[in-house]
Rosetta silent file (secondary structure, phi, psi, omega in degrees, C-alpha in Angstrom):
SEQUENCE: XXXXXXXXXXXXXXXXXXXXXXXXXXXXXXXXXXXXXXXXXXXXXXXXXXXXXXXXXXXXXXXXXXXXXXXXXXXXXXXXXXXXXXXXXXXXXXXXXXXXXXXXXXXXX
SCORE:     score description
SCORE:     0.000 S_00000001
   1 L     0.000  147.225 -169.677   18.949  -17.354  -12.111 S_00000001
   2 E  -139.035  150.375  168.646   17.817  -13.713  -12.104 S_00000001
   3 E  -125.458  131.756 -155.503   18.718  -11.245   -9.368 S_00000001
   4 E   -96.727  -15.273 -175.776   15.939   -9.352   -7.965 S_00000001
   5 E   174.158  144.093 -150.644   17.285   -7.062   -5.622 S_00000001
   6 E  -118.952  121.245  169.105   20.851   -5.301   -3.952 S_00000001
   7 L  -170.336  136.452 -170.889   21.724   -3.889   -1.518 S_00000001
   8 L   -45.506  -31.152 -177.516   24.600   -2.255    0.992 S_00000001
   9 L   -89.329   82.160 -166.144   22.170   -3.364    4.066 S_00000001
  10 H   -79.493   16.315  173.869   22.533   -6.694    3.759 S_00000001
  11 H   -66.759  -45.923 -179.889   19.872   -7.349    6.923 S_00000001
  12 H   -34.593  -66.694  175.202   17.680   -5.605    4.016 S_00000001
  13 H   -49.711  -59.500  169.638   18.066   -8.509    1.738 S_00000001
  14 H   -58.602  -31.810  173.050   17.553  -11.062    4.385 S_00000001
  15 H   -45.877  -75.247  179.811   14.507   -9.602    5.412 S_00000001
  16 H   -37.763  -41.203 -177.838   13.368   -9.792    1.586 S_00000001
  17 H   -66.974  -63.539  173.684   14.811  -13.685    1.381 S_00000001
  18 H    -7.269  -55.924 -159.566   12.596  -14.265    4.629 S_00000001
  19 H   -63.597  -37.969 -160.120    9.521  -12.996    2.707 S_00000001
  20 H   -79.698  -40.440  158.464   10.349  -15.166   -0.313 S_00000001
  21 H   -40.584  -59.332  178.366   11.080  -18.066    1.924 S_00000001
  22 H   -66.387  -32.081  165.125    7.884  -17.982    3.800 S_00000001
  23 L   -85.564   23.208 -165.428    5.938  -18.117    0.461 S_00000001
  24 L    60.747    5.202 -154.678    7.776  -21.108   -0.652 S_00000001
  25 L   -91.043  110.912 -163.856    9.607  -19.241   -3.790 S_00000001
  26 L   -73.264  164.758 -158.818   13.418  -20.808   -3.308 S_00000001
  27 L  -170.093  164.001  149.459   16.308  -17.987   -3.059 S_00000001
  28 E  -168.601  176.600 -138.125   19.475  -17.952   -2.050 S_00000001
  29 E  -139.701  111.750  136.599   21.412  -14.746   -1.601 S_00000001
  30 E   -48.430  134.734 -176.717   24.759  -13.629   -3.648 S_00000001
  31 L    60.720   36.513 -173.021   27.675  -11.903   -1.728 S_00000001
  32 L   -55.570  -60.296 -178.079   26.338  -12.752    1.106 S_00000001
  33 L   -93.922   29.383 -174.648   29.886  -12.684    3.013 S_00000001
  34 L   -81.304  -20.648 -168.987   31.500  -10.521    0.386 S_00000001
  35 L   -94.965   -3.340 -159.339   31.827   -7.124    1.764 S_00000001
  36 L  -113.790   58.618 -166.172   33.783   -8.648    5.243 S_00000001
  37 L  -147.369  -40.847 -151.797   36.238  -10.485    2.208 S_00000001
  38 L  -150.759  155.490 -169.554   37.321   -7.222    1.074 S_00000001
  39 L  -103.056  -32.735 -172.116   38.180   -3.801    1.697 S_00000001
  40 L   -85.407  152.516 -153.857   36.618   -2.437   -1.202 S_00000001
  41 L  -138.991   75.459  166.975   32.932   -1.554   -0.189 S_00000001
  42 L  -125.451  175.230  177.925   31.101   -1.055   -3.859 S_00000001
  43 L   -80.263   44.766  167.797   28.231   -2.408   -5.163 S_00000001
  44 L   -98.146  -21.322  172.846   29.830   -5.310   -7.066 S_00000001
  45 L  -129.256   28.318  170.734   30.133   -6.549   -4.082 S_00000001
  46 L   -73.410  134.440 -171.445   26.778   -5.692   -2.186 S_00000001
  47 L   -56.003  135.660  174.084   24.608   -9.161   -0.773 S_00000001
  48 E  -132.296  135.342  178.708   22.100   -9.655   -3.785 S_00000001
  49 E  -111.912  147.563 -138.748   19.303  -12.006   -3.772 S_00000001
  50 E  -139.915  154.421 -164.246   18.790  -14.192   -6.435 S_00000001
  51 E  -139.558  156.429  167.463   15.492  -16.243   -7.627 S_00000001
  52 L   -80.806  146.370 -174.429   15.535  -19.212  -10.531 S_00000001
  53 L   -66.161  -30.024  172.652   13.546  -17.727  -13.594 S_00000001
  54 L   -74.383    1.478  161.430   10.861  -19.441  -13.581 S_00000001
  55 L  -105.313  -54.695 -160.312   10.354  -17.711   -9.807 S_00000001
  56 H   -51.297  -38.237  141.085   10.849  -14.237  -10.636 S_00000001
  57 H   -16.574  -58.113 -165.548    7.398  -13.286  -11.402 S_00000001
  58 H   -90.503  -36.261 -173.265    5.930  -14.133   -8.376 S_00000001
  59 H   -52.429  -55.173 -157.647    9.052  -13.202   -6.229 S_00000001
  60 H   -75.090  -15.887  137.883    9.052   -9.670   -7.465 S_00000001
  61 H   -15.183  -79.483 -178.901    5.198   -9.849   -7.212 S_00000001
  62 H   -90.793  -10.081  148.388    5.271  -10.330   -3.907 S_00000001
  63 H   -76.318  -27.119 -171.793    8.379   -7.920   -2.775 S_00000001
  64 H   -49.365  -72.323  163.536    7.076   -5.166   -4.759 S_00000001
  65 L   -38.505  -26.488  166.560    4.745   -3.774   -2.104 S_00000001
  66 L   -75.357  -45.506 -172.037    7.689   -3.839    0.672 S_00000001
  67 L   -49.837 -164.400   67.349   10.077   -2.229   -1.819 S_00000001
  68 L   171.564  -49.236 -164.762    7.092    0.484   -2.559 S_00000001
  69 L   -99.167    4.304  142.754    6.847    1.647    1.330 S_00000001
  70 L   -70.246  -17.142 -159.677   10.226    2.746    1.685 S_00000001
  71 L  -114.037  159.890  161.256   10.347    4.741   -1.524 S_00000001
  72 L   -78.189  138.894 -173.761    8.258    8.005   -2.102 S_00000001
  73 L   -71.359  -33.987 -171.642    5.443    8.029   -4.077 S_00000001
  74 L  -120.550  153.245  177.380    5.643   11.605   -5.213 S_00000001
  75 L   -94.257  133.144 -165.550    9.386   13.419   -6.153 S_00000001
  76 L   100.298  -42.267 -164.274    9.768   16.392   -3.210 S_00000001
  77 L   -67.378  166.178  173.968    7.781   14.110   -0.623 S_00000001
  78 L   -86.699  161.537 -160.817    8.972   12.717    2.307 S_00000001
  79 E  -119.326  139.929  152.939    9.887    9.035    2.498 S_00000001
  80 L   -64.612  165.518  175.191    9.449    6.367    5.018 S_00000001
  81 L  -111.870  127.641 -179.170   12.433    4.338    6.066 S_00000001
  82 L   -32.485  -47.750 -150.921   12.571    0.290    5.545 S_00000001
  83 L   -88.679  -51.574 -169.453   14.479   -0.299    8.128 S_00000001
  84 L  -105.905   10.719  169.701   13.290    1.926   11.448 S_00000001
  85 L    58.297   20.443  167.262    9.273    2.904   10.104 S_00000001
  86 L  -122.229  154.591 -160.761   10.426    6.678   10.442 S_00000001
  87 L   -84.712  148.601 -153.632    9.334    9.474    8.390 S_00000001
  88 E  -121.662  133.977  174.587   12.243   11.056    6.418 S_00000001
  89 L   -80.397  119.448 -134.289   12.574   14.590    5.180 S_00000001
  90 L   -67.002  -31.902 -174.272   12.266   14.476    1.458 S_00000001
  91 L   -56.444  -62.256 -178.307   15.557   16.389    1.337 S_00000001
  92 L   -60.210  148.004  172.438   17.805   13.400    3.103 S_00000001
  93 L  -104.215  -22.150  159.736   19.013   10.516    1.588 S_00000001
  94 E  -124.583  169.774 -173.645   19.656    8.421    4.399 S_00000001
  95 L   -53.693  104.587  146.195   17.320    8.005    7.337 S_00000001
  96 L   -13.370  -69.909 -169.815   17.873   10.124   10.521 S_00000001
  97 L   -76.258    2.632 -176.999   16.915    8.100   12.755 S_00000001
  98 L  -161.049   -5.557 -179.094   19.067    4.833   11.862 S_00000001
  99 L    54.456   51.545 -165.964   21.393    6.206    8.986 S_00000001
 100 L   -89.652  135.500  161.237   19.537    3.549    6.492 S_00000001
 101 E   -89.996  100.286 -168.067   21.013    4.860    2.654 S_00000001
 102 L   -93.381   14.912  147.595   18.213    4.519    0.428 S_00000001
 103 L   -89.238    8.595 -178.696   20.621    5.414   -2.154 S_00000001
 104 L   -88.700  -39.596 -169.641   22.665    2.284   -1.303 S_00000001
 105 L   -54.579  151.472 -173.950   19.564    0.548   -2.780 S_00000001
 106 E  -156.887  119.163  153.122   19.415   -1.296   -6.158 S_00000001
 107 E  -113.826  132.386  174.094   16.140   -3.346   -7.379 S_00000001
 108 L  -100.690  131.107 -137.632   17.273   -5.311  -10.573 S_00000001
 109 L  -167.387    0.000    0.000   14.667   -6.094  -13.421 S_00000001
């Protein structure tokens, strides 16, 4: 089992299981119910989704490009946001328009 990718927003992750789902590539999703368990809110206990090894290749393959249009391309630029498709002033770290934390974010390799 390998875990491909973390995160406080766990809709984020289900999206990303969705994706993985839909191409046939089996998943399942660590911490899913972990953060409403506990009062402590860190990432040890952020929903992570997890692929069999022999999957990971293709999973992160095929997540790469969503991961890739939320982040900036250039350091200074402005960023799109995953979650609400609005452009972000390079200077913020979470989204205006939906308060998404792209500094909440974790892809694992």
């Amino acid at each position: 089992m390998r875990e491909i990718f973390g995160s406080r927003d766990g809709s984020m992750v289900g999206h990303y299981q969705s994706i993985l789902e839909e191409a046939s590539i089996p998943c399942f999703i660590r911490n899913e119910h972990a953060a409403s368990l506990s009062e402590l809110q860190g990432p040890a206990f952020y929903p992570v989704l997890c692929v069999d090894d022999e999957f990971y290749d293709a999973a992160m393959a095929l997540l790469q490009p969503y991961y890739e249009a939320g982040r900036s391309k250039e350091p200074g630029s402005d960023w799109i946001c995953p979650q609400c498709r609005e452009t972000v002033p390079s200077s913020f770290d979470s989204c205006w328009n939906c308060q998404y934390d792209q500094s909440e974010e974790t892809v694992l390799v």
